[in-house]
C-alpha positions in Angstrom: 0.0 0.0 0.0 1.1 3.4 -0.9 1.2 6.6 1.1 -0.9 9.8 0.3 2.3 11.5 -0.3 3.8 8.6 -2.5 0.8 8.3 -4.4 0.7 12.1 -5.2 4.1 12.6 -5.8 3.6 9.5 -8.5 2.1 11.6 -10.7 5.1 13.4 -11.9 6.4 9.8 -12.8 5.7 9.6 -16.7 3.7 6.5 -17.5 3.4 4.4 -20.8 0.6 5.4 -22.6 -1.5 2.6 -24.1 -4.6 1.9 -25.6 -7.7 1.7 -23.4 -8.9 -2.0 -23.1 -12.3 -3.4 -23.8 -15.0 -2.8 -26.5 -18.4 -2.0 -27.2 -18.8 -5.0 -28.8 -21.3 -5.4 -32.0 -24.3 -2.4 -32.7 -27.2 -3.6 -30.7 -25.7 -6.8 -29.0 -22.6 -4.9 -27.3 -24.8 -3.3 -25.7 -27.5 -5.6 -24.9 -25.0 -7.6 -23.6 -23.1 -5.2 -20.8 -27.0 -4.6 -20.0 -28.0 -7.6 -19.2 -24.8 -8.7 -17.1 -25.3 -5.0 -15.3 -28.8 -5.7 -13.9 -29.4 -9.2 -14.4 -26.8 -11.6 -14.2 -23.8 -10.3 -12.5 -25.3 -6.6 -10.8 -23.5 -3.7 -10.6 -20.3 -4.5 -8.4 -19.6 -7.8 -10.1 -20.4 -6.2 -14.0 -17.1 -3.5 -13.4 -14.6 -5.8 -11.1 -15.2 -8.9 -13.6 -13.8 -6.7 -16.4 -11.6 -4.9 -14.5 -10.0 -8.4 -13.9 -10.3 -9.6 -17.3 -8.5 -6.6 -18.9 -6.0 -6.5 -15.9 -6.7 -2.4 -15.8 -8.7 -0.2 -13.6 -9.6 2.0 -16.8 -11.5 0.0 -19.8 -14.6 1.3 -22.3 -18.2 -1.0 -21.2 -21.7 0.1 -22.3 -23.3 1.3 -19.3 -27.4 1.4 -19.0 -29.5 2.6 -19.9 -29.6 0.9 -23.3 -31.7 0.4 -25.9 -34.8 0.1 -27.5 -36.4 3.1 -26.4 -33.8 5.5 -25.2 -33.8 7.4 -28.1 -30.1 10.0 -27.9 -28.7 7.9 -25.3 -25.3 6.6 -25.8 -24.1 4.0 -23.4 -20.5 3.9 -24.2 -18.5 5.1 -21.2 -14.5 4.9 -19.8 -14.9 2.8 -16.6 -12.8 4.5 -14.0 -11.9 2.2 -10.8 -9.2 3.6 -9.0 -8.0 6.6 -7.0 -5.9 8.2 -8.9 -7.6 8.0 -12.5 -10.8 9.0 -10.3 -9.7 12.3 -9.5 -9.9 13.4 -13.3 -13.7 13.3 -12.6 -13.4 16.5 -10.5 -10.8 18.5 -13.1 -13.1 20.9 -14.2 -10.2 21.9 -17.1 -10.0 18.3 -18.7 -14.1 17.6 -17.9 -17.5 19.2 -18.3 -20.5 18.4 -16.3 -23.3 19.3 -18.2 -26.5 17.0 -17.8 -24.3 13.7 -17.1 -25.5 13.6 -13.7 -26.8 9.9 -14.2 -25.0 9.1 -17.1 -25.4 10.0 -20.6 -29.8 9.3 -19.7 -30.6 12.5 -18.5 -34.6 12.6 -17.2 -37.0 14.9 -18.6 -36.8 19.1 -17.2 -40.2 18.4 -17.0 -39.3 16.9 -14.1 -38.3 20.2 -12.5 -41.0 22.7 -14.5 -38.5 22.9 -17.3 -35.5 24.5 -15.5 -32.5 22.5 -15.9 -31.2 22.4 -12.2 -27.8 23.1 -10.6 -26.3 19.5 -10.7 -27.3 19.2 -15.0 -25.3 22.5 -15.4 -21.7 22.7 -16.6 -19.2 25.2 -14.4 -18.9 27.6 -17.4 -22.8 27.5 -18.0 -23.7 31.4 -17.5 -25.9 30.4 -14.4 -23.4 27.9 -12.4 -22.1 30.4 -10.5 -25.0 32.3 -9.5 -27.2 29.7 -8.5 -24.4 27.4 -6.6 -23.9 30.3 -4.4 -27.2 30.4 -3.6 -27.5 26.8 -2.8 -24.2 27.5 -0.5 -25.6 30.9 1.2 -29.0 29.1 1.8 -27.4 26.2 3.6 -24.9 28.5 5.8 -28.4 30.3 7.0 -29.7 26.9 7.9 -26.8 26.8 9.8 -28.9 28.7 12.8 -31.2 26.0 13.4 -29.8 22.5 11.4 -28.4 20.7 14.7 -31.2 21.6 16.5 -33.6 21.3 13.9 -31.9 17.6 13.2 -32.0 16.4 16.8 -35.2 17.3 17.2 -36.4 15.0 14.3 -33.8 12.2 15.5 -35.6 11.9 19.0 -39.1 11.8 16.6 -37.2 9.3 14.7 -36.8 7.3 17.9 -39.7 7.3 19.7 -41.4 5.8 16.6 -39.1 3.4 16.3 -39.4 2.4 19.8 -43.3 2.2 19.5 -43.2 -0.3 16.6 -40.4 -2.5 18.2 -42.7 -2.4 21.2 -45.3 -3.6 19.3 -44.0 -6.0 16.4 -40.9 -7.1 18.1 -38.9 -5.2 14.8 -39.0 -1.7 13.6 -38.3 -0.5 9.8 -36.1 3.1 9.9 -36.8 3.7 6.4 -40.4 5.4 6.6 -40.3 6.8 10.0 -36.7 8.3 9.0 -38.3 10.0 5.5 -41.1 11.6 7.0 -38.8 12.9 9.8 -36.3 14.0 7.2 -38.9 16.0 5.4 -40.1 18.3 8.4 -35.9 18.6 8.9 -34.8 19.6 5.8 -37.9 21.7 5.1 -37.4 23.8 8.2 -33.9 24.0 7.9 -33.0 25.0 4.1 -36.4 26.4 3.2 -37.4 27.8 6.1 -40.5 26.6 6.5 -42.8 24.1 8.5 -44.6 21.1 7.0 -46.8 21.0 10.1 -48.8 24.5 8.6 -50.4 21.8 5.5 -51.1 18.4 6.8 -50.9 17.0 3.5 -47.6 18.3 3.1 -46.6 17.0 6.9 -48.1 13.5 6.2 -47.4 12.9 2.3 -44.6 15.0 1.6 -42.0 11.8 2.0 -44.1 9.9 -0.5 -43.9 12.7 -3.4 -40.5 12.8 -2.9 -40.3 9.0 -3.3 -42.4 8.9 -6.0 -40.8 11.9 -8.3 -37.1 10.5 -7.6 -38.1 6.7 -8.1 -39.3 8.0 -11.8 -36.4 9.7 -12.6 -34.0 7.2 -11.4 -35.7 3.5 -12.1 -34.2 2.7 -15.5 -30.7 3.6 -14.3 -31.2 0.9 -11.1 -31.4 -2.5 -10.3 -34.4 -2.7 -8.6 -35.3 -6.5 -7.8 -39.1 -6.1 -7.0 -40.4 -8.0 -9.9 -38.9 -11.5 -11.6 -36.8 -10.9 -14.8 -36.9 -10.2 -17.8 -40.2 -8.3 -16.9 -37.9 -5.8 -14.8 -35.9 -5.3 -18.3 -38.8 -4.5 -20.2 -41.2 -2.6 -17.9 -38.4 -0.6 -15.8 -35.7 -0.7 -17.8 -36.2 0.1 -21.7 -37.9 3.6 -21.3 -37.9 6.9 -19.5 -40.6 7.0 -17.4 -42.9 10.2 -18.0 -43.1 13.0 -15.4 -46.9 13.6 -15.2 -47.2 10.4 -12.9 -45.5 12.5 -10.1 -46.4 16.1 -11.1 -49.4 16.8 -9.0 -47.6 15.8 -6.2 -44.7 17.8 -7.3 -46.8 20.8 -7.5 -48.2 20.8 -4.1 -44.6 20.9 -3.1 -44.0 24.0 -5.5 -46.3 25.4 -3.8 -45.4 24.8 -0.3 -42.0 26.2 -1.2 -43.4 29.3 -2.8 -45.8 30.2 0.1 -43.7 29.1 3.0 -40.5 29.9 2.1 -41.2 33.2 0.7 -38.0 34.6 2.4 -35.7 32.2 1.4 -37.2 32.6 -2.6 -36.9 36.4 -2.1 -32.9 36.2 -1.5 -32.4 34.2 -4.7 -34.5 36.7 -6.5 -32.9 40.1 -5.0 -29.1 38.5 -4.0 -28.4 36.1 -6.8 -30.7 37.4 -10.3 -32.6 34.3 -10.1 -36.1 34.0 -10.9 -38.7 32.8 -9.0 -38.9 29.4 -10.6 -35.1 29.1 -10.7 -35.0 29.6 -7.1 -37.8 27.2 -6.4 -37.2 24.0 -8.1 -33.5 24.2 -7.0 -34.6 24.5 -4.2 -36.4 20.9 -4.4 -34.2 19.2 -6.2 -31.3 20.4 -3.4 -34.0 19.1 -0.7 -35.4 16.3 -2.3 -32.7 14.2 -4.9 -29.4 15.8 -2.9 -30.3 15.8 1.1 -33.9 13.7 1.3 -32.4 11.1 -0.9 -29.2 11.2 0.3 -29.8 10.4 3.4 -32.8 7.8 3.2 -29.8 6.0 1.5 -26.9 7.1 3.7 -28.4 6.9 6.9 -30.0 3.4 7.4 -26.1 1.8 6.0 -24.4 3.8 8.9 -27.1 2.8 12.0 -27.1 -0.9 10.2 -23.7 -1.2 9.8 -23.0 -0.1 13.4 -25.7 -2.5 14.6 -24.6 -5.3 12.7 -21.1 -5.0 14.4 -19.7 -8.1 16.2 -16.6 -6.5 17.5 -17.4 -4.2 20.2 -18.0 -0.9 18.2 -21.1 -0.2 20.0 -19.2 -0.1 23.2 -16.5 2.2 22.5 -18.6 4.6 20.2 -21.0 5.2 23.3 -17.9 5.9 25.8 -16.4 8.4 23.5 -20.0 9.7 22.9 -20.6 10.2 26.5 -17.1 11.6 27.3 -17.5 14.5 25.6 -20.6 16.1 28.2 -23.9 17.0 27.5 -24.0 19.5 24.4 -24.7 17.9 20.9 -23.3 20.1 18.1 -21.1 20.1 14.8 -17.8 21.4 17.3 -18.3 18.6 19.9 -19.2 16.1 17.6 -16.2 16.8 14.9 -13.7 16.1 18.1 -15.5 13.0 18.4 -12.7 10.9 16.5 -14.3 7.6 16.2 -17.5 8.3 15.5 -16.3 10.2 12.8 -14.0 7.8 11.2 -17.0 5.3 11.3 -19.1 7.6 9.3 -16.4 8.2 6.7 -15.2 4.8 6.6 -19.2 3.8 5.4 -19.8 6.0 2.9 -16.0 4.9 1.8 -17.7 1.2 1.4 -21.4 2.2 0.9 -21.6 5.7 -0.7 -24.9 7.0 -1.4 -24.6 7.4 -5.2 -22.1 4.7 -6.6 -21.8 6.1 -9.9 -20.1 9.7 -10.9 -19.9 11.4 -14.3 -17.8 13.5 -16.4 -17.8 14.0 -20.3 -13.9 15.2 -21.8 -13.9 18.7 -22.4 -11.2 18.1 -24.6 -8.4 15.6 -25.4 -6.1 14.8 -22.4 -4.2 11.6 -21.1 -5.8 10.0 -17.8 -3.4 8.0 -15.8 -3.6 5.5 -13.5 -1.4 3.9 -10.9 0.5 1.9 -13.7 -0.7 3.3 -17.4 -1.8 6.1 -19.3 -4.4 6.3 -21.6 -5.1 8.9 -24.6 -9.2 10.1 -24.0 -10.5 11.9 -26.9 -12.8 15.0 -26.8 -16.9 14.7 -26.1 -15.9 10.6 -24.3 -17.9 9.8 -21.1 -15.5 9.1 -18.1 -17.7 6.8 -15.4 -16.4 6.5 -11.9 -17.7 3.8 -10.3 -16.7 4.6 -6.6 -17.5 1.2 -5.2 -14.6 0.2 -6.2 -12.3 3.2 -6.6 -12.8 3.8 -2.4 -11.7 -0.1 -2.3 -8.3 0.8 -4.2 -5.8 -1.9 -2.4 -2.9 0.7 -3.5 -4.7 3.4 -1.1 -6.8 1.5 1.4 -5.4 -1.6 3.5 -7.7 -4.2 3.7 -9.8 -2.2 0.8 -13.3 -4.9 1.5 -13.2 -4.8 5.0 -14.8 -2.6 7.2 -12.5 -0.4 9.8 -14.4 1.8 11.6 -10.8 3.7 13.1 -9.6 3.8 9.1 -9.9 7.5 9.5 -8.2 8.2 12.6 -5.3 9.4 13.5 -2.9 11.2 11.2 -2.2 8.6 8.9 -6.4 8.1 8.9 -7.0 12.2 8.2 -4.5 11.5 5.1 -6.3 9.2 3.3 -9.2 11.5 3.5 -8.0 12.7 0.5 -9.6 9.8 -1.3 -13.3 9.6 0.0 -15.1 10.7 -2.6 -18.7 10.4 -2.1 -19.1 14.3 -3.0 -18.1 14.8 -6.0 -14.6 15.8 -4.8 -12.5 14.5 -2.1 -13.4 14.9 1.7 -10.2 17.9 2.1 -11.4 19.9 -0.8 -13.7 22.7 -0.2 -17.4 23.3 -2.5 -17.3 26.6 -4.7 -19.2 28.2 -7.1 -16.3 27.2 -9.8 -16.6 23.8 -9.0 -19.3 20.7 -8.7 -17.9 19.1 -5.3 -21.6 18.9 -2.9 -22.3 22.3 -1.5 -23.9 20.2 1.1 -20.6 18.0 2.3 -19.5 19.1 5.6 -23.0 19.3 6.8 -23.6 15.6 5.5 -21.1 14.2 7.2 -21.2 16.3 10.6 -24.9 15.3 10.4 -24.2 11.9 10.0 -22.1 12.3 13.0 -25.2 13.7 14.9 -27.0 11.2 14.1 -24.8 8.3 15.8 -24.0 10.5 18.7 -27.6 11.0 19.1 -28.6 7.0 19.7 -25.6 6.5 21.6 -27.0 9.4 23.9 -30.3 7.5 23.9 -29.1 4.5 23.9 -26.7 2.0 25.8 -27.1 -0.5 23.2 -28.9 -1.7 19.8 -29.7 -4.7 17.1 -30.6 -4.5 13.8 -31.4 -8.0 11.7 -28.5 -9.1 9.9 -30.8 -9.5 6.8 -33.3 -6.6 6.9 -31.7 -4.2 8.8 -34.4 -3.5 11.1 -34.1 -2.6 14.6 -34.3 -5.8 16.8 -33.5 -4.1 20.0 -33.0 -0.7 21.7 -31.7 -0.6 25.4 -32.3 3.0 27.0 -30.0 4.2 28.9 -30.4 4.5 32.8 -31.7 8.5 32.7 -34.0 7.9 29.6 -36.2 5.0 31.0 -36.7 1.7 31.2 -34.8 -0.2 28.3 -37.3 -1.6 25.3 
C-alpha cells in the first residue's frame, strides 16, 4: 500500500501510454449484452470488477445502461474509472465538463423540474453555475442557525417511533419513519418553512419525494421487485414520463413558494434568479441531494454499526458520552471515532455509486501503472465502489474499519473519499461541482450516531433486513425496550 504522499508525488512519474482495453462489442448486441450482465446476471459490483479483472486495468470502455430500445439520444459507451488516482480526473473541471451527465449520458426529462434544468445538470462555465451554486451555498450556511437543532429534534421523533413499533412488532423498519422525519428537517432547515402548517404536506410530503425521484432514477437501477426479464422490459427500456409525479410535485411547488417566501426572495434580489429558478433548486437540493441522500446514507451507517460483532457499540458510546452534554457540529467533529465510522461507510457504501464526467477536450488520464489517450466529447464513469476499495490506497480495501480515519495517517487518506463529487479535504465553490452540502452531510451523519448513543446503551438490527431488533435505554431515559 502506498502513502498519500507517494501516491501524489507519482504523478510526476511519466507512465506508458497505451490503448484503453475493452469494446463495445457489435451495434445492438454490445450493448444488450453489458445490459443484461449489469442488472441481471452479475449486478452492478460484479459487472465492473469482472472486467476490471479480465482486462487486468482499472480503466477500460463498457456500455453502461441505460440501453436500448427506447432511449432514443442515449449513448451508453463510457470509460470505466476504478481507482484513486484516475478517479480524481472526474473532478478537473479543465480536462471535464458536467453538463447533464448527472446519471450518465440518460438524463430525465426538465419536466421533471417545471422545465429549469437544475444546478447539478449544469456545466461550471454555463452562464448560471455560478450564480445559483452560491445560492445553494448561502442558503445552507443560513440553515446553519437551526440545522443541529432542527436535526436532533427530528432524531428523537425518529426514535420514539421506532421504539413504538419495536414495542409492538418485536422489529422496527427506519426507512419510513426516517423519511417523513427527514422531510419536516430539511424543510425547516434549508427552506425555512414548517410542514406541520399543511397536513398533507406533513403527512405525504416523504411519498412525493419518493415517487418523483423513483421516476427519474428507475431505468438507471437495479431494482429486484419484480422477476426478470419483466424488470428489463417494464423498468428498464424507457424513461418514465413525469406527469405520474407532477401533482404531487406541484403541491410541493407550492409549499415552497408560500412558506418559504424569504428564502425565494434572496435568490430573486441577491443572486438574479427567478422565481422558478429559485424554487425548483430549491427541491431538487431538498429532495434528490439531502432527502435522498440520506434515506440511503443513513439506514447503511445505524445498520452497519448494529450489525457490528466486535465491540464498536461499546467504544462509540464511551467516547459519545465523554464529551458532556452539548450535541453540536464542534463537539461532535472532536468525536474521532464516530467520525472515522461515518467516513469509513460512505468509503464502502456511498450514497450514489456512480459519478460522471464527459472530456472537455483531449487529455491523457493516468492510472497507478498506465496512461491512456481520452479523446474529446468521451464519457468518463467512476464507479466509486470500487475506486474507495483501491488496495494501493486503502489496507484491507473490502473490509470494514471503523478507526480507518483516525489518527494522522487516517486524516491523510481522507483525501480519497469521494462520495461528493470531490474529495473529503477539498472545499465546494461556485467554480466547482464538489456537494455544496458536504460538511453538513457528514457532521450530520455524526449527529446522528452521537444522538442514539445518547439515547441508547445498546442496539440490534437484523442481519438480513436491517431493522431494529432491539434498543436498550439508557439508565436516565427510562426503562430499556
Amino acid at each position: 500500500m502506498l502513502s498519500s504522499a507517494t501516491l501524489s508525488s507519482s504523478s510526476a512519474t511519466v507512465l506508458p501510454v497505451r490503448s484503453i482495453p475493452g469494446s463495445y462489442g457489435l451495434p445492438l448486441l454490445g450493448p444488450l449484452k453489458d445490459r443484461l450482465d449489469y442488472f441481471w446476471f452479475q449486478g452492478p459490483r460484479t459487472f465492473f470488477r469482472d472486467r476490471m479483472e479480465k482486462h487486468k486495468s482499472t480503466v477500460f470502455r463498457a456500455n453502461v445502461p441505460p440501453t436500448f430500445p427506447f432511449f432514443v439520444g442515449v449513448n451508453p459507451q463510457m470509460i470505466a474509472i476504478l481507482d484513486c488516482k484516475s478517479f480524481t480526473y472526474l473532478f478537473d473541471m479543465s480536462v471535464v465538463e458536467k453538463k447533464n451527465v448527472l446519471v450518465g449520458d440518460y438524463m430525465p426529462s426538465v419536466s421533471y423540474t417545471g422545465d429549469i434544468r437544475v444546478l447539478p445538470y449544469l456545466d461550471t462555465e454555463e452562464k448560471k453555475h455560478s450564480s445559483i451554486k452560491s445560492f445553494v451555498m448561502d442558503t445552507l450556511k443560513q440553515s446553519s442557525k437551526v440545522w443541529v437543532s432542527e436535526f436532533l429534534r427530528s432524531a428523537g421523533t425518529l426514535f420514539d417511533a421506532i421504539e413504538e413499533d419495536l414495542a409492538a412488532n418485536g422489529s422496527a423498519g427506519i426507512l419510513v419513519p426516517l423519511q417523513r422525519s427527514l422531510l419536516r428537517f430539511l424543510m425547516k432547515s434549508i427552506v425555512g418553512a414548517d410542514p406541520a402548517v399543511r397536513p398533507e404536506i406533513d403527512r405525504y410530503g416523504f411519498a412525493i419525494l419518493d415517487a418523483w425521484l423513483a421516476l427519474q432514477l428507475i431505468p438507471t437501477q437495479k431494482i429486484g421487485a419484480i422477476p426478470q426479464p419483466l424488470e428489463e422490459l417494464l423498468l428498464h427500456s424507457f424513461p418514465f414520463p413525469s406527469f405520474v409525479a407532477n401533482w404531487g410535485y406541484r403541491k410541493l411547488y407550492d409549499f415552497v413558494a408560500e412558506e418559504g417566501k424569504e428564502t425565494v426572495s434572496r435568490a430573486i434580489t441577491e443572486y438574479n434568479l427567478t422565481r422558478d429558478e429559485a424554487i425548483h433548486n430549491l427541491l431538487f437540493l431538498l429532495g434528490f441531494n439531502a432527502y435522498g441522500g440520506f434515506s440511503i446514507f443513513f439506514p447503511a451507517l445505524l445498520s452497519t454499526i448494529g450489525k457490528d460483532k466486535t465491540g464498536l457499540r461499546a467504544k462509540l458510546r464511551e467516547e459519545v458520552r465523554s464529551r458532556g452534554e452539548v450535541l453540536n457540529f464542534e463537539t461532535v467533529g472532536q468525536m474521532e471515532l464516530v467520525m472515522s465510522t461515518v467516513y469509513e461507510v460512505l468509503r464502502l457504501n456511498p450514497p450514489v455509486e456512480l459519478q460522471f464526467a464527459r472530456a472537455r477536450k483531449d487529455f491523457v488520464l493516468d492510472s497507478h501503472e498506465s496512461a491512456f489517450e481520452v479523446k474529446k466529447g468521451e464519457l468518463l464513469c467512476g464507479y466509486q465502489t470500487l475506486a474507495m476499495r483501491d488496495p494501493v490506497v486503502f489496507e484491507g480495501p473490502d473490509e470494514f474499519r471503523p478507526d480507518r480515519f483516525a489518527g494522522e495517517k487516517g486524516r491523510e487518506l481522507l483525501s480519497y473519499l469521494f462520495w461528493s463529487n470531490g474529495p473529503q479535504t477539498g472545499t465546494p465553490s461556485s467554480s466547482n461541482k464538489q456537494c455544496a452540502a458536504k460538511d453538513f452531510v457528514v457532521a450530520t451523519a455524526g449527529l446522528l450516531v452521537a444522538a442514539i448513543f445518547k439515547r441508547y446503551d445498546d442496539f440490534a438490527v437484523d442481519e438480513q433486513s436491517g431493522a431494529f431488533t432491539k434498543l436498550v435505554r439508557t439508565a436516565e431515559a427510562g426503562d430499556g425496550k
